[in-house]
C-alpha positions as CSV (number, residue, x, y, z in Angstrom):
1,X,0.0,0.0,0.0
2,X,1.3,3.5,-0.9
3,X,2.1,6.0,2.1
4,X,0.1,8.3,0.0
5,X,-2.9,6.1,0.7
6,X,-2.1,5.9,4.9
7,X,-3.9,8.4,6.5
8,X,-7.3,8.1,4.1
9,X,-7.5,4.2,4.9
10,X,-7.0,5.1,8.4
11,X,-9.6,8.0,7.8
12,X,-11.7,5.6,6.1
13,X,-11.8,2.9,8.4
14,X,-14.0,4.7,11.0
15,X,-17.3,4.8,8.6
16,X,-18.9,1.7,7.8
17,X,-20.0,1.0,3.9
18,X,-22.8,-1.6,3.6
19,X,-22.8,-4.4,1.0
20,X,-25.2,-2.3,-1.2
21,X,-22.8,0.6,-1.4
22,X,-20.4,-1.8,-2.1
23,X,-22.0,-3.9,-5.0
24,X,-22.9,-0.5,-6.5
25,X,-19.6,1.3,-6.6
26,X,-18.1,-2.1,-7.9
27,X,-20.7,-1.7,-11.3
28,X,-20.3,2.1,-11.4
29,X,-16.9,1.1,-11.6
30,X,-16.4,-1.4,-13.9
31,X,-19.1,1.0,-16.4
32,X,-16.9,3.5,-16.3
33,X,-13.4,1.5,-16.8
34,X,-15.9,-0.6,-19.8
35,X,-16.9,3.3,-21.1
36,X,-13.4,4.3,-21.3
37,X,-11.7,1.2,-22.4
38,X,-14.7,1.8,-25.5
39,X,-13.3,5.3,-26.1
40,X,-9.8,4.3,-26.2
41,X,-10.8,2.2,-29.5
42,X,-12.9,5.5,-30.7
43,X,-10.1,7.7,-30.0
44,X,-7.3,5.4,-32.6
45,X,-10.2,4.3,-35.1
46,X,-7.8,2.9,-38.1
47,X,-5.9,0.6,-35.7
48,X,-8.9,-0.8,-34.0
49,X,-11.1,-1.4,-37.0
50,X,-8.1,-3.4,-38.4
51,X,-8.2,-5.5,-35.4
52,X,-11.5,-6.0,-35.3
53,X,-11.4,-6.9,-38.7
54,X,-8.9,-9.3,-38.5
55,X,-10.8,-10.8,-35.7
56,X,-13.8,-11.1,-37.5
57,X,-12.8,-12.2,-40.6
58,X,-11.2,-15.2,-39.0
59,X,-14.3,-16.2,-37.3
60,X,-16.5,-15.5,-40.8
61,X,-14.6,-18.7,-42.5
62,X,-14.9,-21.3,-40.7
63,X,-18.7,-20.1,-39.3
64,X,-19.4,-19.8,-43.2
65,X,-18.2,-24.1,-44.1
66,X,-19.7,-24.8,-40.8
67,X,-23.5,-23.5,-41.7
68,X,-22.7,-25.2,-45.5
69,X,-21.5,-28.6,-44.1
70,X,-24.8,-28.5,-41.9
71,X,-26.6,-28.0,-44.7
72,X,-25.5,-30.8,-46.6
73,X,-26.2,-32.6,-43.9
74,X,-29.5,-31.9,-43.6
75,X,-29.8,-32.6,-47.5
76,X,-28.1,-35.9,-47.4
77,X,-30.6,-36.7,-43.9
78,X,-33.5,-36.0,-46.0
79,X,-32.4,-38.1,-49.7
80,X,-31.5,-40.8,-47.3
81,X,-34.9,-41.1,-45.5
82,X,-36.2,-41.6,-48.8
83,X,-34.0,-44.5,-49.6
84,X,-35.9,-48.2,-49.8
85,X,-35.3,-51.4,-49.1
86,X,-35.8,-53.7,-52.2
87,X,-36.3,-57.5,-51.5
88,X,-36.7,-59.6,-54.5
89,X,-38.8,-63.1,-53.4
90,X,-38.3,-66.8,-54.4
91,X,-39.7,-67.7,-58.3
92,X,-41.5,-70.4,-55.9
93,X,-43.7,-67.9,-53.8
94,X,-47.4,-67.9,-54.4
95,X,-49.5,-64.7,-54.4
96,X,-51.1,-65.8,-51.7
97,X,-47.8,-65.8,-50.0
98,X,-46.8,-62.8,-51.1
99,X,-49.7,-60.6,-50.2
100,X,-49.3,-62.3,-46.4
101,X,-45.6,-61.3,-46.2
102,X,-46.6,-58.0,-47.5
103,X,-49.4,-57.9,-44.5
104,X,-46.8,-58.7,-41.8
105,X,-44.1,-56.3,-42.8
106,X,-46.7,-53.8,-42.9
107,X,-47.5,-54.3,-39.2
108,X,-43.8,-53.8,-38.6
109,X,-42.7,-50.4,-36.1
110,X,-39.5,-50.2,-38.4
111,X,-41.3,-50.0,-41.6
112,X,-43.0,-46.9,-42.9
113,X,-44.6,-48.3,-45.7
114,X,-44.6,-51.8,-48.6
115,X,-45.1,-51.6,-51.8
116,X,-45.9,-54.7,-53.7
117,X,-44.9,-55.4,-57.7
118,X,-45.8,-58.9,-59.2
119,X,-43.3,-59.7,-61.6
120,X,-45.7,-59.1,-64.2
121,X,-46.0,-55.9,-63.9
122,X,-42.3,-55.5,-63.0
123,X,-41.8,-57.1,-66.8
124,X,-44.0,-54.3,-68.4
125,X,-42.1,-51.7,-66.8
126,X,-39.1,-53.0,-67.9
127,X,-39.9,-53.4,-71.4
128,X,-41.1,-50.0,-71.1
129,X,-38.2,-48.1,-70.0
130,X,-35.5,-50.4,-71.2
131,X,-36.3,-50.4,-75.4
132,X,-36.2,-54.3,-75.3
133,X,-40.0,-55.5,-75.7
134,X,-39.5,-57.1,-79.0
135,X,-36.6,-59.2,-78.1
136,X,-38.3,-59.7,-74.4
137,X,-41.7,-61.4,-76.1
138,X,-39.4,-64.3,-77.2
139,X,-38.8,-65.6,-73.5
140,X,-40.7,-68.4,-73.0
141,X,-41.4,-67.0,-69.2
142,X,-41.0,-64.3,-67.1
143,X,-36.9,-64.1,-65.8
144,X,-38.2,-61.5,-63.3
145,X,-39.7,-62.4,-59.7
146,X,-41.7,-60.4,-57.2
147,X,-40.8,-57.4,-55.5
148,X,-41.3,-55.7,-52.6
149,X,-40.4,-52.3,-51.5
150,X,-39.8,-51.5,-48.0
151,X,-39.7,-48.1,-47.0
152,X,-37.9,-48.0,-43.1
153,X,-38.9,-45.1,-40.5
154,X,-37.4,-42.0,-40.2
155,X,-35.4,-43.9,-36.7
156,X,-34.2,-46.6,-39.3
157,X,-33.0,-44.7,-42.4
158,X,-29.8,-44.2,-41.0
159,X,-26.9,-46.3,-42.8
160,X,-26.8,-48.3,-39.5
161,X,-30.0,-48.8,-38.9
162,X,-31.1,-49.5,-42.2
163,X,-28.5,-52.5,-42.6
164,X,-30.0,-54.6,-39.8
165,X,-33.2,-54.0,-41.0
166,X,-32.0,-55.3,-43.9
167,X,-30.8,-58.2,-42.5
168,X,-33.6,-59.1,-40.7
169,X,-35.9,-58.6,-43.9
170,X,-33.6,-61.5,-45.7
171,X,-34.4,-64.2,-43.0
172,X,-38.0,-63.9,-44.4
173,X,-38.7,-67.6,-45.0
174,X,-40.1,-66.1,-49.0
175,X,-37.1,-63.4,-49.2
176,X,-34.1,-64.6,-51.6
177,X,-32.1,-61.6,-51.6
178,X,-32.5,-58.3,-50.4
179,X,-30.4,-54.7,-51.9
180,X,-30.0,-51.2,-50.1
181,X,-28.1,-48.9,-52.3
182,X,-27.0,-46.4,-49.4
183,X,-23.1,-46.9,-50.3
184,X,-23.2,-43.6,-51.7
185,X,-25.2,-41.8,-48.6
186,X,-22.2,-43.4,-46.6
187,X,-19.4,-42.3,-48.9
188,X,-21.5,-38.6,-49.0
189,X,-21.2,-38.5,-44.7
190,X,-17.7,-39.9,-44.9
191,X,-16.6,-36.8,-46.9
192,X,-18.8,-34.2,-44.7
193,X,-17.2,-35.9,-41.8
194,X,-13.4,-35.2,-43.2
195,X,-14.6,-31.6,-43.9
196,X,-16.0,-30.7,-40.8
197,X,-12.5,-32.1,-39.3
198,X,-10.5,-29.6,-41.4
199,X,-13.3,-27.0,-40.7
200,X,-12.5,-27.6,-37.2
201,X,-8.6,-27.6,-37.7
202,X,-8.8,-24.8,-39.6
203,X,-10.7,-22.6,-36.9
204,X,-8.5,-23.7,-34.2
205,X,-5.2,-22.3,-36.3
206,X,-7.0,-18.8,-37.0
207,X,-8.5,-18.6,-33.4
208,X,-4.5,-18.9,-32.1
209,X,-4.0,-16.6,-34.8
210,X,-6.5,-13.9,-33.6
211,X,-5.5,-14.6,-29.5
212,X,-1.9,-13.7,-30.7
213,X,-2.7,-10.7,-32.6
214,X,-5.0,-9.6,-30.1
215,X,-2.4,-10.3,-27.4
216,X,0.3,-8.4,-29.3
217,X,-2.2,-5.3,-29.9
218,X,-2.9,-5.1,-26.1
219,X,0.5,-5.4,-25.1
220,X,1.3,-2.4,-27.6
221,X,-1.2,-0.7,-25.4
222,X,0.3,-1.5,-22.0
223,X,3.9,-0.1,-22.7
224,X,2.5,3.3,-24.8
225,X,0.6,3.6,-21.2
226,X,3.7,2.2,-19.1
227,X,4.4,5.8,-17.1
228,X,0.4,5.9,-16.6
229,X,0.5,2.2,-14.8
230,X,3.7,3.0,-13.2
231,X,1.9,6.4,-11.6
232,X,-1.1,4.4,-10.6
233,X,0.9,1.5,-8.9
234,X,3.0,4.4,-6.8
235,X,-0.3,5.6,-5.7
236,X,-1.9,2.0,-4.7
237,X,-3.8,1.0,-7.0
238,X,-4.3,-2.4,-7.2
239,X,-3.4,-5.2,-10.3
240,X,-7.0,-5.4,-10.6
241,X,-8.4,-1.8,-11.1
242,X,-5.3,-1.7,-13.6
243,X,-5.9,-5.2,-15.4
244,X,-10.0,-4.5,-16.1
245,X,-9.7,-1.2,-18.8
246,X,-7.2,-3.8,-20.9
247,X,-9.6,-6.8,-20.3
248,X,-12.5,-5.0,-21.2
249,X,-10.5,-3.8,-24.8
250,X,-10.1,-7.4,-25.6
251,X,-13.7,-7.9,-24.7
252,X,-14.9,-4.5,-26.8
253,X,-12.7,-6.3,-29.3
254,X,-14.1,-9.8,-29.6
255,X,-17.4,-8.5,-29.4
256,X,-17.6,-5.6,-32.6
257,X,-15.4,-8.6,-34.2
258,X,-18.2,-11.3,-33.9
259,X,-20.6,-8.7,-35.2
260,X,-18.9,-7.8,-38.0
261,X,-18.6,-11.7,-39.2
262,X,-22.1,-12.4,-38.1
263,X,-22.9,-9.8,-41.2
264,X,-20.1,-10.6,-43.3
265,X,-21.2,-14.7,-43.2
266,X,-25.1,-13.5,-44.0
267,X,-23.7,-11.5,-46.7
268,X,-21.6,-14.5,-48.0
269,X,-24.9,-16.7,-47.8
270,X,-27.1,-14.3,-49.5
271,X,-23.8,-14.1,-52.2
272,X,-24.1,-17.6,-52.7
273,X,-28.1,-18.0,-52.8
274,X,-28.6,-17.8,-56.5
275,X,-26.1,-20.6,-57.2
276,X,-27.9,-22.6,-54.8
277,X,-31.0,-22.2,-56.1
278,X,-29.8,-22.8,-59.8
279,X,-28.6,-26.1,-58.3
280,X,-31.3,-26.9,-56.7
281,X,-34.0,-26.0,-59.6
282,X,-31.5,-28.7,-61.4
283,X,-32.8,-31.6,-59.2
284,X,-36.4,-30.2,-58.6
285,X,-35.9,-29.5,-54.9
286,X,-36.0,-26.4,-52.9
287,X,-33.0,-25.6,-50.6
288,X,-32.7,-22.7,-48.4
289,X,-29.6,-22.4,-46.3
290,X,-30.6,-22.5,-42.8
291,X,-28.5,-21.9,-39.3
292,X,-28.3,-17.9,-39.1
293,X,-30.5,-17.6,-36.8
294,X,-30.0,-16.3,-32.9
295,X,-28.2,-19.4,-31.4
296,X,-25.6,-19.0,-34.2
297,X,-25.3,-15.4,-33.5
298,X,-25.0,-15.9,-29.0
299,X,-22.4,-18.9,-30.2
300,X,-20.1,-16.4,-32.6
301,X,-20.7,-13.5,-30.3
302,X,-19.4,-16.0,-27.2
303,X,-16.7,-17.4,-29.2
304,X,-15.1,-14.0,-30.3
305,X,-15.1,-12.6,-26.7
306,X,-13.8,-15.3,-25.8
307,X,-11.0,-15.0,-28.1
308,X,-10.5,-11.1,-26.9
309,X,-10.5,-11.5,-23.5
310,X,-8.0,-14.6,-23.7
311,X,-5.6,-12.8,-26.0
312,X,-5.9,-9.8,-23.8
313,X,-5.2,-11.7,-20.7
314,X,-2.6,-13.6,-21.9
315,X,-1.1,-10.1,-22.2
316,X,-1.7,-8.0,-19.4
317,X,-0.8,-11.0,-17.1
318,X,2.6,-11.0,-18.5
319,X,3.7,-7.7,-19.5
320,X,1.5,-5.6,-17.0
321,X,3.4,-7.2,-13.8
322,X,6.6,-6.7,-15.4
323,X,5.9,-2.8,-14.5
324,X,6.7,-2.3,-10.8
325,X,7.9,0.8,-9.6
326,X,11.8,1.0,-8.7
């Protein structure tokens, strides 16, 4: 404690300050210390817009994969609950076997729906789309057998899911073999899978980035106020009072920083929108890219103050005790 600040502790000492006094003089203070920490970035503009910038530009790229991957994901969720099952019975099986095993599967929890095709009508299609019906009325029967189609439940159209309902289909006394073409849905998650990886590892190397640069820019604060913290520590005050106007920067920092790429990634998604939709008017489907909403904005807000307040910790903790008086 400074001598300066003898006699007024020992003045001080004889009035009492209730807890209310106390809890308000601690906000009054840390509005005013968060106020002039806010000015400090008004009063050198250039400088902290290019921090901020830098900040939120690294946060916009990997918020901006992450929504698309998501996307895709949803996309691939919603082609794969629309996958089937196909079972193809025994040439043996009677209709009146077929139209039972059709009954039973129906009554099934992991089956949404079964359609039956006689092999009759199977062979007209095929003649049909195929451009073989002359050389097909020369069989002497029908090659093709029954067919069923199995469509599973939304809880069983997952690849996993999907599989052992696919096995258990085949040990249907009237099933011969059973096919569920969702190699390609398991190739299209394998690849999402390796790009939300490097999304992640990615984000993780610009997120050091933006703590370093952050750190660096606070600690060119500390030493172009070094006399200022050197006065204030000969006068008593403590690491704390001189800590929070550098802490809140980082945090004034992080936060304009997570704003600035919450607008840049809408403006990136509203870029992209018309090549989206010429993609999507390709297939016939309607996509609209999803995830902007108010959770993604709390979760890049929290994420950049984060960032701010680390970087500017980092700092002040090890260049702001360095400054003791001699």
């Amino acid at each position: 404690m400074s001598i300066l600040f003898k006699g007024r502790m020992q003045g001080a000492s004889t009035s009492k300050v209730s807890s209310l006094q106390r809890l308000q003089m601690f906000f009054v203070s840390h509005m005013r210390q968060a106020i002039n920490s806010l000015g400090e970035l008004w009063r050198a503009p250039l400088a902290s817009f290019m921090t901020i910038g830098v900040l939120g530009l690294s946060i916009t790229l990997p918020s901006t994969f992450f929504i698309l991957v998501k996307n895709a994901e949803n996309i691939a969720d919603n082609w794969q609950q629309a996958s089937e099952i196909t079972l193809f019975l025994r040439k043996s099986t009677q209709s009146k076997d077929a139209n039972q095993l059709v009954t039973r599967l129906g009554l099934w929890e992991e089956i949404d729906s079964v359609v039956f095709i006689p092999a009759e009508q199977g062979l007209v299609e095929f003649q049909q789309q195929s451009g073989l019906g002359e050389a097909l009325s020369y069989l002497d029967e029908n090659p093709l057998p029954d067919v069923v189609l199995v469509k599973p439940t939304s809880q069983y159209s997952h690849p996993t899911a999907a599989a052992q309902l696919l096995e258990k289909l085949q040990r249907e006394r009237f099933v011969e073999i059973g096919k569920l073409d969702i190699k390609w849905l398991e190739r299209l998650h394998g690849f999402l899978n390796i790009a939300k990886e490097l999304i992640y590892a990615v984000a993780l190397l610009l997120f050091l980035a933006v703590v370093l640069i952050i750190g660096n820019t606070i600690r060119l604060n500390i030493l172009s106020r070094k006399e200022e913290i050197l006065v204030m520590k000969l006068v008593g005050a403590t690491d704390a009072f001189i800590h929070r106007p550098f802490m809140y920067t980082g945090i004034w920092y992080g936060l304009l920083g997570g704003l600035m790429a919450w607008f840049a990634v809408l403006i990136l998604l509203w870029w992209m929108g018309g090549s989206i939709e010429t993609v999507s008017a390709q297939y016939d489907k309607q996509f609209d890219l999803t995830g902007m909403d108010v959770q993604a904005l709390i979760i890049m807000l929290s994420v950049s103050v984060f960032l701010g307040l680390t970087g500017s910790m980092i700092s002040v903790h090890k260049h702001v005790r360095g400054i003791e008086p001699k």
